[in-house]
C-alpha positions as CSV (number, residue, x, y, z in Angstrom):
1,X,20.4,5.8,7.0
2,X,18.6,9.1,8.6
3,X,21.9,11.0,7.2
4,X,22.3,9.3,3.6
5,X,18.3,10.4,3.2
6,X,19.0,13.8,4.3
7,X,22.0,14.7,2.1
8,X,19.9,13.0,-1.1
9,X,17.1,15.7,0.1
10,X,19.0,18.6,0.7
11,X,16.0,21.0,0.0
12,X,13.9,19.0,1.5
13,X,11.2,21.3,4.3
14,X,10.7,17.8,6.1
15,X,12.2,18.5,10.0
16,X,14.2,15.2,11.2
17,X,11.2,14.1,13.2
18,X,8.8,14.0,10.0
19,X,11.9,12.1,8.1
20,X,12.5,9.4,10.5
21,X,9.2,8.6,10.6
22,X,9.2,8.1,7.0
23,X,12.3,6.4,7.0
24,X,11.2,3.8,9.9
25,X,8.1,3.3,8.0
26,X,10.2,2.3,4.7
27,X,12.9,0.6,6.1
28,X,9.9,-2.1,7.6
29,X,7.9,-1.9,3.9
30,X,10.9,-3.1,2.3
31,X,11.8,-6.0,4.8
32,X,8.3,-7.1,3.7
33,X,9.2,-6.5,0.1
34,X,12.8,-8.7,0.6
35,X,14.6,-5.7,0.0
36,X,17.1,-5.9,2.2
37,X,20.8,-4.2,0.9
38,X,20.8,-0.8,2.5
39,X,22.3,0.7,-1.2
40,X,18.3,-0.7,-1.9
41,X,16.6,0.3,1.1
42,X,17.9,3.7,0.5
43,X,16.3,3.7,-3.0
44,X,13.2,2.8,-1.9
45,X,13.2,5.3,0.7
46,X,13.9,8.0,-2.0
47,X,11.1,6.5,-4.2
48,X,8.9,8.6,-1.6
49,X,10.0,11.6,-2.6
50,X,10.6,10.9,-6.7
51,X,6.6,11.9,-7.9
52,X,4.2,14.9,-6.8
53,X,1.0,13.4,-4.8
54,X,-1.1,13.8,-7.9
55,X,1.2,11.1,-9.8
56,X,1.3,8.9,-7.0
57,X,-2.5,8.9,-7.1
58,X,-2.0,7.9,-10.4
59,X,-3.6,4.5,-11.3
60,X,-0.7,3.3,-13.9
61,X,2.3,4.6,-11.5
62,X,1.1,2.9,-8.9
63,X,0.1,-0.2,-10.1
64,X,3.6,-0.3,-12.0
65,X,5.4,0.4,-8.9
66,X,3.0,-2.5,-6.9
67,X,3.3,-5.3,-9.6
68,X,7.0,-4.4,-10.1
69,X,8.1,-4.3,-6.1
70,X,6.1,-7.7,-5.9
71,X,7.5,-9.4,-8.3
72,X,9.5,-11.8,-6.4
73,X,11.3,-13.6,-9.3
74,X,13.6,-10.7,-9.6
75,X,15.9,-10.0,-7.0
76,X,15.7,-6.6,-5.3
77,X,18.5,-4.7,-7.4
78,X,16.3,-5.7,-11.2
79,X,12.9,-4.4,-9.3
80,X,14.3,-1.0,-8.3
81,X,16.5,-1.1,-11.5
82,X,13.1,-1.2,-13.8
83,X,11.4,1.1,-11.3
84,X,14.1,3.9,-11.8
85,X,14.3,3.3,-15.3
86,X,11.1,3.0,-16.7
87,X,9.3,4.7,-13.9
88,X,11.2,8.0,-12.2
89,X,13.3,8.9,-15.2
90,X,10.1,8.8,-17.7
91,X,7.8,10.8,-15.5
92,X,6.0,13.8,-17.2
């Protein structure tokens, strides 16, 4: 997974120790969220990275990406699915 992350961050500053941690962290948040398909864990890991800090501090993004990756009716593939679509590719 450590590898996959990498190559999708190529210009990514973060040095492997930094990035595991992150990736550990992620991997156990989406366990919790029943995302469990490591094509889906991988997205969510790279959700991380998709915004600057000031739109993550956003109110709306994040109580889109909360409501959406809680939403247990849908299965893990239609949450990240309407995340990437009508979060990450609309961003400002």
């Amino acid at each position: 997974m450590m590898r996959q992350v990498r190559y999708k961050l190529k210009d990514s500053t973060l040095s492997d120790q930094e990035l595991l941690y992150i990736v550990e962290e992620c991997v156990e948040i989406a366990k919790k969220l029943q995302i469990y398909e490591e094509k889906n864990i991988l997205r969510f890991i790279l959700l991380q990275f998709a915004f600057s800090r000031e739109q993550l501090e956003s109110n709306l993004i994040r109580d889109a990406f909360t409501n959406t990756l809680t939403h247990q009716a849908w299965d893990e593939d239609k949450r990240l699915d309407f995340i990437y679509k009508n979060i990450v590719n609309r961003k400002q």
